[in-house]
mmCIF file of the N, C-alpha and C atoms, coordinates in Angstrom:
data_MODEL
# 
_entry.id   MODEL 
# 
loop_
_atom_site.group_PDB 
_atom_site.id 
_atom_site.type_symbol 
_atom_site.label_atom_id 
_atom_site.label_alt_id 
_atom_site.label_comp_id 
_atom_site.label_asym_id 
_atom_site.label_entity_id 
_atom_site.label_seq_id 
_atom_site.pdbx_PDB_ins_code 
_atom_site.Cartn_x 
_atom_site.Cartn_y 
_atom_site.Cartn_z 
_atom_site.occupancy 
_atom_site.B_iso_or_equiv 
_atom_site.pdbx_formal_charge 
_atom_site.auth_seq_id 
_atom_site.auth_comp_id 
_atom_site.auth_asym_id 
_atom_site.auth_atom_id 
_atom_site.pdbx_PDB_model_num 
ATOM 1   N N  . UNK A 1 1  ? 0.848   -1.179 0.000   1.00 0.00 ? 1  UNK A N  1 
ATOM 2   C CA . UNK A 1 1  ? 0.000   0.000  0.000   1.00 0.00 ? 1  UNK A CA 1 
ATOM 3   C C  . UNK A 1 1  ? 0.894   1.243  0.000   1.00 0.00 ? 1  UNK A C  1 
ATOM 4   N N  . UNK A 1 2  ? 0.905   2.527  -0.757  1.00 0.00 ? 2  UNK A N  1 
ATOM 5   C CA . UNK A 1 2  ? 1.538   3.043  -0.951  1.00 0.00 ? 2  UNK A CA 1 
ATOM 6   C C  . UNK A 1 2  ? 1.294   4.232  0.346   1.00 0.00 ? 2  UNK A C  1 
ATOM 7   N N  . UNK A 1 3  ? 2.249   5.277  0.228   1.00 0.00 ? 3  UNK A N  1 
ATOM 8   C CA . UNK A 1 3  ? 2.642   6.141  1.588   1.00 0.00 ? 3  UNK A CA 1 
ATOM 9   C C  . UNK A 1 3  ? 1.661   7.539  0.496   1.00 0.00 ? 3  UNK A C  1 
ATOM 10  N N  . UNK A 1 4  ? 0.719   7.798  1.543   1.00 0.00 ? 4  UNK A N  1 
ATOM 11  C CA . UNK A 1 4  ? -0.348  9.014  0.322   1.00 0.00 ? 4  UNK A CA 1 
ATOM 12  C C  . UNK A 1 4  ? 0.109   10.352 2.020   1.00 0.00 ? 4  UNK A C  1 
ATOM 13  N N  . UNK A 1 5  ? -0.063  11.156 0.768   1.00 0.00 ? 5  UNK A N  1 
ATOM 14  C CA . UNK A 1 5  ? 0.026   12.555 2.338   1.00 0.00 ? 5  UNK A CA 1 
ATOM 15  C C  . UNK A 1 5  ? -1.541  12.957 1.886   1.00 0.00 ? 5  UNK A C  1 
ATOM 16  N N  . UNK A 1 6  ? -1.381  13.529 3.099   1.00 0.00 ? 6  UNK A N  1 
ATOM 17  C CA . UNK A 1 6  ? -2.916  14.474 3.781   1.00 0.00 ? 6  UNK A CA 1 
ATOM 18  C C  . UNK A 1 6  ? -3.618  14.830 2.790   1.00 0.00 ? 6  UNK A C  1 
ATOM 19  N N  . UNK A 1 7  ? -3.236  15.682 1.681   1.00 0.00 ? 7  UNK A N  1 
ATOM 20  C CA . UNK A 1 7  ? -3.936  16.272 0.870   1.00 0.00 ? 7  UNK A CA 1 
ATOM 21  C C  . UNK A 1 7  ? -4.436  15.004 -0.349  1.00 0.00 ? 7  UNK A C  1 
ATOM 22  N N  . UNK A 1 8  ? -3.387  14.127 -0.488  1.00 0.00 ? 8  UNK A N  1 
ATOM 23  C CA . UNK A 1 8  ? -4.028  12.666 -1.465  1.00 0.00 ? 8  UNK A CA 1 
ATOM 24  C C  . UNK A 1 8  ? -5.325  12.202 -0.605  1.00 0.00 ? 8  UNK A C  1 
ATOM 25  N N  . UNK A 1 9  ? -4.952  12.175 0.516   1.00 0.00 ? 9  UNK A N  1 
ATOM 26  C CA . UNK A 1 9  ? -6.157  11.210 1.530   1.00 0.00 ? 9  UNK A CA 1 
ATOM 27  C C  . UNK A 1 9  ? -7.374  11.969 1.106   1.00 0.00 ? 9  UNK A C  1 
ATOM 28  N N  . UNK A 1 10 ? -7.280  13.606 1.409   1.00 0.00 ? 10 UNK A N  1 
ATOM 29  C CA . UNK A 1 10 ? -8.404  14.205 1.091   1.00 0.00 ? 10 UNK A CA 1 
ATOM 30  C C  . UNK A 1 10 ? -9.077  13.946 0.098   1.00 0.00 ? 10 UNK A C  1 
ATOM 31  N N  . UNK A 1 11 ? -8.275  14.140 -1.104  1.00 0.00 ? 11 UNK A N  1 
ATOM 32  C CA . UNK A 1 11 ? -8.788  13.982 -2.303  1.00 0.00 ? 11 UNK A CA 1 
ATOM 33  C C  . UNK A 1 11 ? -9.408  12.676 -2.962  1.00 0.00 ? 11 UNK A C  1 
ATOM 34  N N  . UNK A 1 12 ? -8.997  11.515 -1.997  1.00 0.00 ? 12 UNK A N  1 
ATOM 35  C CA . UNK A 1 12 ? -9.727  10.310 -1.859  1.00 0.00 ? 12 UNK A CA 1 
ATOM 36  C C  . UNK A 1 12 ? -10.818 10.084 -1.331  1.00 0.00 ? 12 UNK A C  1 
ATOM 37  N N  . UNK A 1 13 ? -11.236 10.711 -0.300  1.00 0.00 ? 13 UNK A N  1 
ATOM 38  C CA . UNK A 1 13 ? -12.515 10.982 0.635   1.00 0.00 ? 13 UNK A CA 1 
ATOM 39  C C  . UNK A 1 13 ? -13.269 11.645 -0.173  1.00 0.00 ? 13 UNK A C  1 
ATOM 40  N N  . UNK A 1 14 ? -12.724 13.069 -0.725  1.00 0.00 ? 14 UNK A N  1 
ATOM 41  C CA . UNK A 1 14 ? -13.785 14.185 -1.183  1.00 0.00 ? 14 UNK A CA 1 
ATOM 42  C C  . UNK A 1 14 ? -14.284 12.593 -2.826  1.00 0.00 ? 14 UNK A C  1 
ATOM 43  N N  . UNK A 1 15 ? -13.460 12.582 -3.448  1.00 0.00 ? 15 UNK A N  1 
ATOM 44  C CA . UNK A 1 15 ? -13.728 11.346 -4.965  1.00 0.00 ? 15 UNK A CA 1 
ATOM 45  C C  . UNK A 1 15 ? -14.947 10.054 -4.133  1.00 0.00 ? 15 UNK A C  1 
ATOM 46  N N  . UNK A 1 16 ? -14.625 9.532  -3.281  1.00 0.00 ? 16 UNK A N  1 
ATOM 47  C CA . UNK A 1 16 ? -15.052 8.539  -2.594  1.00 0.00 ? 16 UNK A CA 1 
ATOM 48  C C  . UNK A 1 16 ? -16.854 8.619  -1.992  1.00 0.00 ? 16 UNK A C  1 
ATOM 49  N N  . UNK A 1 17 ? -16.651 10.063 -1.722  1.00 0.00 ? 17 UNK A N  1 
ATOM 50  C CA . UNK A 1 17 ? -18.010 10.621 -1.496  1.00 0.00 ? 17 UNK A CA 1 
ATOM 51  C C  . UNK A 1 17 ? -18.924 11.207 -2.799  1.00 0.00 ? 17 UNK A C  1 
ATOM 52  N N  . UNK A 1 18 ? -18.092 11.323 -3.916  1.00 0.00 ? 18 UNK A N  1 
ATOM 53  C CA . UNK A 1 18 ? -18.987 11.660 -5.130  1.00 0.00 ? 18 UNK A CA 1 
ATOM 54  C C  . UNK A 1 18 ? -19.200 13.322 -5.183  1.00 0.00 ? 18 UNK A C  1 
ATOM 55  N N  . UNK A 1 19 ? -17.815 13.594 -4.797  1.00 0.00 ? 19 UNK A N  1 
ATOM 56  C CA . UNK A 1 19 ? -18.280 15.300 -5.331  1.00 0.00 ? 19 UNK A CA 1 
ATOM 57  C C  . UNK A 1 19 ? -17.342 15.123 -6.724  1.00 0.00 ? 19 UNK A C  1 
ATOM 58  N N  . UNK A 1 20 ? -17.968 16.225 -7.160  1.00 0.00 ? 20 UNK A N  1 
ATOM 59  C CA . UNK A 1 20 ? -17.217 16.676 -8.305  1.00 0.00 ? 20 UNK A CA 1 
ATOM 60  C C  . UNK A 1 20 ? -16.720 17.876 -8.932  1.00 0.00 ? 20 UNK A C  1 
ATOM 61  N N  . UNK A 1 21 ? -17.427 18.878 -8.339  1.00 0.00 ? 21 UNK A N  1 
ATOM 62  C CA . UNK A 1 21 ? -17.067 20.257 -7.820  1.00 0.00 ? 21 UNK A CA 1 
ATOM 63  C C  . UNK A 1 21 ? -16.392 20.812 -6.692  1.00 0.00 ? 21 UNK A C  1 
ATOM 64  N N  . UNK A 1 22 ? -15.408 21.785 -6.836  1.00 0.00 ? 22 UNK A N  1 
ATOM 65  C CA . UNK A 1 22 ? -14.808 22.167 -5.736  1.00 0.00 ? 22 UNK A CA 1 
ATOM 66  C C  . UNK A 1 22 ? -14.094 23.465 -5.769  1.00 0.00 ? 22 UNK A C  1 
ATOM 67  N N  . UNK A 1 23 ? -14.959 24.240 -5.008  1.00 0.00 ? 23 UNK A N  1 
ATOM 68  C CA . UNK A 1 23 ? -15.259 26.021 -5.187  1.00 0.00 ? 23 UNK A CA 1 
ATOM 69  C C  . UNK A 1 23 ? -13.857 26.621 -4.507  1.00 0.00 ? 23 UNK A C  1 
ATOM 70  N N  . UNK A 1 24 ? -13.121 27.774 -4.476  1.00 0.00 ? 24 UNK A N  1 
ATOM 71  C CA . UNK A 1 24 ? -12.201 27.676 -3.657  1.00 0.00 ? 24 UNK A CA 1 
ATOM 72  C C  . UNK A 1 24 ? -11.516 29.378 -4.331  1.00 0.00 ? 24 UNK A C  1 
ATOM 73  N N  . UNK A 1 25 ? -10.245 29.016 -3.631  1.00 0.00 ? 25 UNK A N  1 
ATOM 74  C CA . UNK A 1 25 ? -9.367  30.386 -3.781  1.00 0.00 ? 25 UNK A CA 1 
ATOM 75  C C  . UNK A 1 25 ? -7.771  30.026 -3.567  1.00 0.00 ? 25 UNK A C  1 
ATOM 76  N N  . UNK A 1 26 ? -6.857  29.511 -4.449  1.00 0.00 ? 26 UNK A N  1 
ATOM 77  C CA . UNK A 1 26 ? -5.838  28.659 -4.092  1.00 0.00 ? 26 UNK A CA 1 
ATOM 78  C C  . UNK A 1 26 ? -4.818  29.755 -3.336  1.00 0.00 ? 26 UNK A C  1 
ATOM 79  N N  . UNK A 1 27 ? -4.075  29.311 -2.804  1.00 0.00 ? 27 UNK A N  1 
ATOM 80  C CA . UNK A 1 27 ? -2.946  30.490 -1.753  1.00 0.00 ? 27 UNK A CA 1 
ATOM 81  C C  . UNK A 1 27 ? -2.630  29.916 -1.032  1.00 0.00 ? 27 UNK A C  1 
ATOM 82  N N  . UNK A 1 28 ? -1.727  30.010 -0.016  1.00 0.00 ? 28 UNK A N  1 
ATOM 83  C CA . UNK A 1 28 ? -0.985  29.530 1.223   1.00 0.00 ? 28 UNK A CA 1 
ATOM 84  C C  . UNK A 1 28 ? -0.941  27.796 1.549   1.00 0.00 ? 28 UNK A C  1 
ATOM 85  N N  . UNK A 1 29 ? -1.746  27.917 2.800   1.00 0.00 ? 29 UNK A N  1 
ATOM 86  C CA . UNK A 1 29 ? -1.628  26.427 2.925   1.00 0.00 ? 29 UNK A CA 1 
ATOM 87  C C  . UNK A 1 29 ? -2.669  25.562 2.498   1.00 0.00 ? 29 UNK A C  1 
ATOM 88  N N  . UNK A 1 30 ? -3.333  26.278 1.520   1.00 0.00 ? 30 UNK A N  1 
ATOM 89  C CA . UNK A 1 30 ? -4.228  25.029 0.892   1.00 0.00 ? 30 UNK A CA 1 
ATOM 90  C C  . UNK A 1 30 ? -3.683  24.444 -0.543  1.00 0.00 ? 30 UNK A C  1 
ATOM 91  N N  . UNK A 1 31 ? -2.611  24.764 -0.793  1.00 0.00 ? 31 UNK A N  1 
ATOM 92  C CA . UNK A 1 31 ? -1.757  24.475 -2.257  1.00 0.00 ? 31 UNK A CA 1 
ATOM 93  C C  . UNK A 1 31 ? -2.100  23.397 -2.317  1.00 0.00 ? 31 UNK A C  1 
ATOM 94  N N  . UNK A 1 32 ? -1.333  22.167 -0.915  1.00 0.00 ? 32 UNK A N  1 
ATOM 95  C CA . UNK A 1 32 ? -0.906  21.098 -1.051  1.00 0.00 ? 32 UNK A CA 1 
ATOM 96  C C  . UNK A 1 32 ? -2.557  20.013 -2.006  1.00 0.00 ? 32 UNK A C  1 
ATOM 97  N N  . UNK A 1 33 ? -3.589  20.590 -1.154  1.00 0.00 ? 33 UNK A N  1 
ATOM 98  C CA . UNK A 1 33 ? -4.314  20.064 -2.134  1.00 0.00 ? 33 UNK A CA 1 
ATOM 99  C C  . UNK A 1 33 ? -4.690  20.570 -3.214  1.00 0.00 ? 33 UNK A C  1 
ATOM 100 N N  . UNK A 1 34 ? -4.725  21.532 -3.500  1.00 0.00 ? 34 UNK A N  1 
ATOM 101 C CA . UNK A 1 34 ? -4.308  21.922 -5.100  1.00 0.00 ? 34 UNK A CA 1 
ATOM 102 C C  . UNK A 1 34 ? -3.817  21.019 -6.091  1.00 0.00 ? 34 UNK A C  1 
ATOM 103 N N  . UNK A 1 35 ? -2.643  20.985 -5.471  1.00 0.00 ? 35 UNK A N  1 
ATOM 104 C CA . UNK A 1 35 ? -1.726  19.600 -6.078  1.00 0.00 ? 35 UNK A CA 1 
ATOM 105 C C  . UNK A 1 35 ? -2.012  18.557 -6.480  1.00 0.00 ? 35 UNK A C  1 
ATOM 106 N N  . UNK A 1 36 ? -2.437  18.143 -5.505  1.00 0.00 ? 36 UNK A N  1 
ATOM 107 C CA . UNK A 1 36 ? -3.176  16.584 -5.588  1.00 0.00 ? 36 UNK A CA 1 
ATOM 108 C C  . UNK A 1 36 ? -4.389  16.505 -6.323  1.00 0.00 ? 36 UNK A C  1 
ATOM 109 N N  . UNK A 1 37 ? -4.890  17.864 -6.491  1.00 0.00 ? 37 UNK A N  1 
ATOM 110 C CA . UNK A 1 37 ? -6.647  17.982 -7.419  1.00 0.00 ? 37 UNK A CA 1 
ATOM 111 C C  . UNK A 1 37 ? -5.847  17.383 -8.704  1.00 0.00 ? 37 UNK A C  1 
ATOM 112 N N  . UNK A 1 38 ? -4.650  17.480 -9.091  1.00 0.00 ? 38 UNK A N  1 
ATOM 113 C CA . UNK A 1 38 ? -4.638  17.671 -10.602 1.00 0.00 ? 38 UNK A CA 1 
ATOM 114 C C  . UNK A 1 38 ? -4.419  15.769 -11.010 1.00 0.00 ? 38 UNK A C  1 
ATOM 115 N N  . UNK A 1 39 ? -4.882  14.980 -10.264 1.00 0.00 ? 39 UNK A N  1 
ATOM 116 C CA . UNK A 1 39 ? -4.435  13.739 -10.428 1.00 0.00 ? 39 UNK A CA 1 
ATOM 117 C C  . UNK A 1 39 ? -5.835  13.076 -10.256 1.00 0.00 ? 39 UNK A C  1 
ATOM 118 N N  . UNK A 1 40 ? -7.137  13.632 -9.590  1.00 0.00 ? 40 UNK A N  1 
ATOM 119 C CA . UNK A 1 40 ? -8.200  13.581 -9.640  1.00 0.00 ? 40 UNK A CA 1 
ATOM 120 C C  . UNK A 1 40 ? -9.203  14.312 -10.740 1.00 0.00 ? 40 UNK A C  1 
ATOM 121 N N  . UNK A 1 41 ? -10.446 13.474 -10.777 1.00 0.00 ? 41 UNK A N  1 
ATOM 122 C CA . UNK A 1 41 ? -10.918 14.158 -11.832 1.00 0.00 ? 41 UNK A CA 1 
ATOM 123 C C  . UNK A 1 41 ? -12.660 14.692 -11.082 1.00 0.00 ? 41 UNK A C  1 
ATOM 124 N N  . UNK A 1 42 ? -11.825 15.601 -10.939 1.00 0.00 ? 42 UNK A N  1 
ATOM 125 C CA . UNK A 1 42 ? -12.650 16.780 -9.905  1.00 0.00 ? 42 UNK A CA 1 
ATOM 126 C C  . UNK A 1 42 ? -13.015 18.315 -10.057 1.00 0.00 ? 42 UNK A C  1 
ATOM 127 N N  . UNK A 1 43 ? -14.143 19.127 -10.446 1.00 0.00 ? 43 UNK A N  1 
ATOM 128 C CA . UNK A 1 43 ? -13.620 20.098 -11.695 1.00 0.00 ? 43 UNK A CA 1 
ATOM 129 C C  . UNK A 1 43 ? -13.811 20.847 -10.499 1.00 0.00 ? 43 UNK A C  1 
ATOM 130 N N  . UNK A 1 44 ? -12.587 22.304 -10.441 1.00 0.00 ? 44 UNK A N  1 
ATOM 131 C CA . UNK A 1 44 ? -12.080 23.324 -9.187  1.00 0.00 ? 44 UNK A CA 1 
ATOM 132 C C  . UNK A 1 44 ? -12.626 24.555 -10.072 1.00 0.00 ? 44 UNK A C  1 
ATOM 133 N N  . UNK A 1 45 ? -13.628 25.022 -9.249  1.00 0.00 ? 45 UNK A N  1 
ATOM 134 C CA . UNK A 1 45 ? -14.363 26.335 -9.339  1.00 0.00 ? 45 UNK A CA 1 
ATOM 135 C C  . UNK A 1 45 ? -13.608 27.744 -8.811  1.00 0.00 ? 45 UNK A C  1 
ATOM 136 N N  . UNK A 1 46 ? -12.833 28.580 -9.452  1.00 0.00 ? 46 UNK A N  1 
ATOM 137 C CA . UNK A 1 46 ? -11.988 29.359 -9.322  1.00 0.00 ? 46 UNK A CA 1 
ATOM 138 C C  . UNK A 1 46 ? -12.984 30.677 -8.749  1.00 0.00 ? 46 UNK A C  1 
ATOM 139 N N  . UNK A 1 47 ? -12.673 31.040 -7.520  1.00 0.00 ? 47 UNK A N  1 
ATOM 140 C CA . UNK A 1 47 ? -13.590 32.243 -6.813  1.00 0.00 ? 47 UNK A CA 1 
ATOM 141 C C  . UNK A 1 47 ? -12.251 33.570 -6.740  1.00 0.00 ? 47 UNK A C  1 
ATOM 142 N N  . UNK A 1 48 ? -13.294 34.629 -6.584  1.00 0.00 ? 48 UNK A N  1 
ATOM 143 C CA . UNK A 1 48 ? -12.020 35.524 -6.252  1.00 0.00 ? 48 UNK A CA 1 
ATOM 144 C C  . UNK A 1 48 ? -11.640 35.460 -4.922  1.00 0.00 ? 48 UNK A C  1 
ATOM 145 N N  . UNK A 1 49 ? -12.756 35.455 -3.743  1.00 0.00 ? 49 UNK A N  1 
ATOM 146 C CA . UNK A 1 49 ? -12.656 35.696 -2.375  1.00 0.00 ? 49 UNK A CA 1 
ATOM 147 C C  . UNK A 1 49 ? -12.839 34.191 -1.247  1.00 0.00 ? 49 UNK A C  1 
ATOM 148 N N  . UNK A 1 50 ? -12.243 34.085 -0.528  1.00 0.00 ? 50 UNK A N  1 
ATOM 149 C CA . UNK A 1 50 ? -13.281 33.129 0.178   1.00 0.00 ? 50 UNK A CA 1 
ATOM 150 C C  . UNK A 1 50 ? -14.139 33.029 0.520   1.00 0.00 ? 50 UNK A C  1 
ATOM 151 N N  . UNK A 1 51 ? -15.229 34.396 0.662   1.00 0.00 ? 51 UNK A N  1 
ATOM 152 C CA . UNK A 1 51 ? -16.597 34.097 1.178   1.00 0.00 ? 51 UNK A CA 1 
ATOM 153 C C  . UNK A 1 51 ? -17.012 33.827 -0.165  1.00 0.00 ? 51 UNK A C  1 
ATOM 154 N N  . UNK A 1 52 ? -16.516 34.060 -1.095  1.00 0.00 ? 52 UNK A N  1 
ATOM 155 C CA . UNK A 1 52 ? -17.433 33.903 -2.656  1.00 0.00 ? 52 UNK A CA 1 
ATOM 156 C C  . UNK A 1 52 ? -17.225 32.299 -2.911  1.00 0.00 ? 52 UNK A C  1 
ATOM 157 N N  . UNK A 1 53 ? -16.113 31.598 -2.211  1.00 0.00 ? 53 UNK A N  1 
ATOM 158 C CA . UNK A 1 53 ? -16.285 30.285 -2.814  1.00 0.00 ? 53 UNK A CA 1 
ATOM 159 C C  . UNK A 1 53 ? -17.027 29.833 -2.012  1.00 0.00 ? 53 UNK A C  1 
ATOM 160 N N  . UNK A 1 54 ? -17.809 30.052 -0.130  1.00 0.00 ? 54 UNK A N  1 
ATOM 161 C CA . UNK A 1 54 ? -18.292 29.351 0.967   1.00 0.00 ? 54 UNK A CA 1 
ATOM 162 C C  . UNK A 1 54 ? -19.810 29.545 0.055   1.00 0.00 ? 54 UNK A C  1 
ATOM 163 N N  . UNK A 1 55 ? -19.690 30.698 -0.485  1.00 0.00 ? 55 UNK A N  1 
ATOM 164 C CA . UNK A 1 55 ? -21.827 31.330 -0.908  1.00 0.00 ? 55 UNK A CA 1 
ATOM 165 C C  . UNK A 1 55 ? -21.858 30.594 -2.334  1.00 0.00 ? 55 UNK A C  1 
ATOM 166 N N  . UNK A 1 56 ? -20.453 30.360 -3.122  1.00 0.00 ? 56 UNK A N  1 
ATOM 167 C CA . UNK A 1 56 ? -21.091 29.393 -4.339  1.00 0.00 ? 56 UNK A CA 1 
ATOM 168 C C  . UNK A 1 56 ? -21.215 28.255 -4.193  1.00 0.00 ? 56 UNK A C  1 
ATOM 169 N N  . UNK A 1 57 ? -20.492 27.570 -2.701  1.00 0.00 ? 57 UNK A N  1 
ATOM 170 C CA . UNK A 1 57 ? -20.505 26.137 -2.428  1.00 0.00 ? 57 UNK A CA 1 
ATOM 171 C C  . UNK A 1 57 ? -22.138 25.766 -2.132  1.00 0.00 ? 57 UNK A C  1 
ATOM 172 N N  . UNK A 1 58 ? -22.522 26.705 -0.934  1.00 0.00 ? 58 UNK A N  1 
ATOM 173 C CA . UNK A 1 58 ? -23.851 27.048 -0.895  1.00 0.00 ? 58 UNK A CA 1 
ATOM 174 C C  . UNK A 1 58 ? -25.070 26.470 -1.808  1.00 0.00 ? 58 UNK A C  1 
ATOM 175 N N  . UNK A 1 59 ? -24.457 27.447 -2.602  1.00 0.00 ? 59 UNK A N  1 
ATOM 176 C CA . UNK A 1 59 ? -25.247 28.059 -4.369  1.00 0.00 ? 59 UNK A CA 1 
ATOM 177 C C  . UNK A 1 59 ? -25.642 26.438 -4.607  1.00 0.00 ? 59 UNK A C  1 
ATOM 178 N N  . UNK A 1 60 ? -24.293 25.938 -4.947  1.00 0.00 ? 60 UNK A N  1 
ATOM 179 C CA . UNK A 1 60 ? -24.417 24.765 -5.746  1.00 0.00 ? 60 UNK A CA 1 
ATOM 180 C C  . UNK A 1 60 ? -25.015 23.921 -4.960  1.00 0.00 ? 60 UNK A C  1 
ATOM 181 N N  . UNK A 1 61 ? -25.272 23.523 -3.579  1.00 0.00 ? 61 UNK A N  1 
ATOM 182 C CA . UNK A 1 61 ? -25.233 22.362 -2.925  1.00 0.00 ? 61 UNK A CA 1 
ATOM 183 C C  . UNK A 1 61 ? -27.178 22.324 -3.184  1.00 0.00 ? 61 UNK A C  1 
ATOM 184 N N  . UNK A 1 62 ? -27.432 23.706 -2.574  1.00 0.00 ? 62 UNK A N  1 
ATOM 185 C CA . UNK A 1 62 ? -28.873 23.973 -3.143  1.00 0.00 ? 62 UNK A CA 1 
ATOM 186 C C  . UNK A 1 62 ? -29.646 23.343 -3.926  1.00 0.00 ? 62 UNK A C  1 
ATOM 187 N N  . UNK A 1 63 ? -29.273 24.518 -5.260  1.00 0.00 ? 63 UNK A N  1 
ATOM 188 C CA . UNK A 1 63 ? -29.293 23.954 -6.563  1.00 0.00 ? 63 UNK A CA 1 
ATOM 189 C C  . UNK A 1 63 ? -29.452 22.379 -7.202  1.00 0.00 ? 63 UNK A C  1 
ATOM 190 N N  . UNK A 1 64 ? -28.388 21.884 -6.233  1.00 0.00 ? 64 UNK A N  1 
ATOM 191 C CA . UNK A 1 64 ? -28.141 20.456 -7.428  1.00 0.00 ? 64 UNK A CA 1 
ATOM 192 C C  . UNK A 1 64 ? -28.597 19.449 -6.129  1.00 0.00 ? 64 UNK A C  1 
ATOM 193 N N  . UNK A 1 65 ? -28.535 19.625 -5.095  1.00 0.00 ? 65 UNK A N  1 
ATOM 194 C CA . UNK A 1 65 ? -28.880 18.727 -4.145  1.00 0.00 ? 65 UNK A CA 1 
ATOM 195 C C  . UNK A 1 65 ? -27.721 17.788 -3.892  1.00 0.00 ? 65 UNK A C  1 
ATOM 196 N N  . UNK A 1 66 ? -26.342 18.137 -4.002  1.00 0.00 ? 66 UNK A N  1 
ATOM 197 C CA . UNK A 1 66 ? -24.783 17.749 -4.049  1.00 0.00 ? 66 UNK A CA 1 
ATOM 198 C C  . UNK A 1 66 ? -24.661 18.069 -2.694  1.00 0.00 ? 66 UNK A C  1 
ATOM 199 N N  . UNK A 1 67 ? -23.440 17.832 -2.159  1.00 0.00 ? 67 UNK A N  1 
ATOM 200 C CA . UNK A 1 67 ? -22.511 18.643 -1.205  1.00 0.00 ? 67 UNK A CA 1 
ATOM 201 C C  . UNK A 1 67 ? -21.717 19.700 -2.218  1.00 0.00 ? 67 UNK A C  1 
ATOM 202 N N  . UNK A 1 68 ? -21.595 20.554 -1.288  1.00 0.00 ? 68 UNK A N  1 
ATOM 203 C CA . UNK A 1 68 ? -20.853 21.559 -2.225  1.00 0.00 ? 68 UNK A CA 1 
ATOM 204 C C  . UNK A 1 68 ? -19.801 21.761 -1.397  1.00 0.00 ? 68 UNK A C  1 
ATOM 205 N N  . UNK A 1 69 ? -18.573 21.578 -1.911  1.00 0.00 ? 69 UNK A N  1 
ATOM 206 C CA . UNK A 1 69 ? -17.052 21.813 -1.031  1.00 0.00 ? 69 UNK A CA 1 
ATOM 207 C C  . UNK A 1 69 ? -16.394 22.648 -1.506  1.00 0.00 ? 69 UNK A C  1 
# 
C-alpha cells in the first residue's frame, strides 16, 4: 500500500463521497491540495474571495442537491 500525504487522503474521501465540484481560492496552505486535485478528476471552481467560494458552495449544494465543497 503506498505512503499518500494528507492532501491525497483528502482527495480520496472528497472522490469517494462523489463530489465533483470544488469552489475555492488557491494560496498559502491550501496548495498542497491543489496539487493533488490535478491527479483527480474533480472540476475546481476558481472564486475571487473566500466568502465567494463558501456562498457558491452554498449556491451549488442547493441547486443540485450535491454537497458543495
Amino acid at each position: 500500500m503506498p505512503i499518500l500525504s494528507g492532501a491525497q487522503i483528502t482527495m480520496e474521501v472528497l472522490v469517494k463521497e462523489g463530489v465533483e465540484h470544488i469552489f475555492g481560492y488557491p494560496g498559502g496552505a491550501i496548495m498542497p491540495i491543489y496539487d493533488a486535485m490535478l491527479d483527480y478528476n474533480i472540476h475546481h471552481v476558481l472564486t475571487r474571495h473566500e466568502q465567494g467560494a463558501a456562498h457558491a458552495a452554498d449556491g451549488y449544494a442547493r441547486a443540485s442537491g450535491e454537497v458543495g465543497v
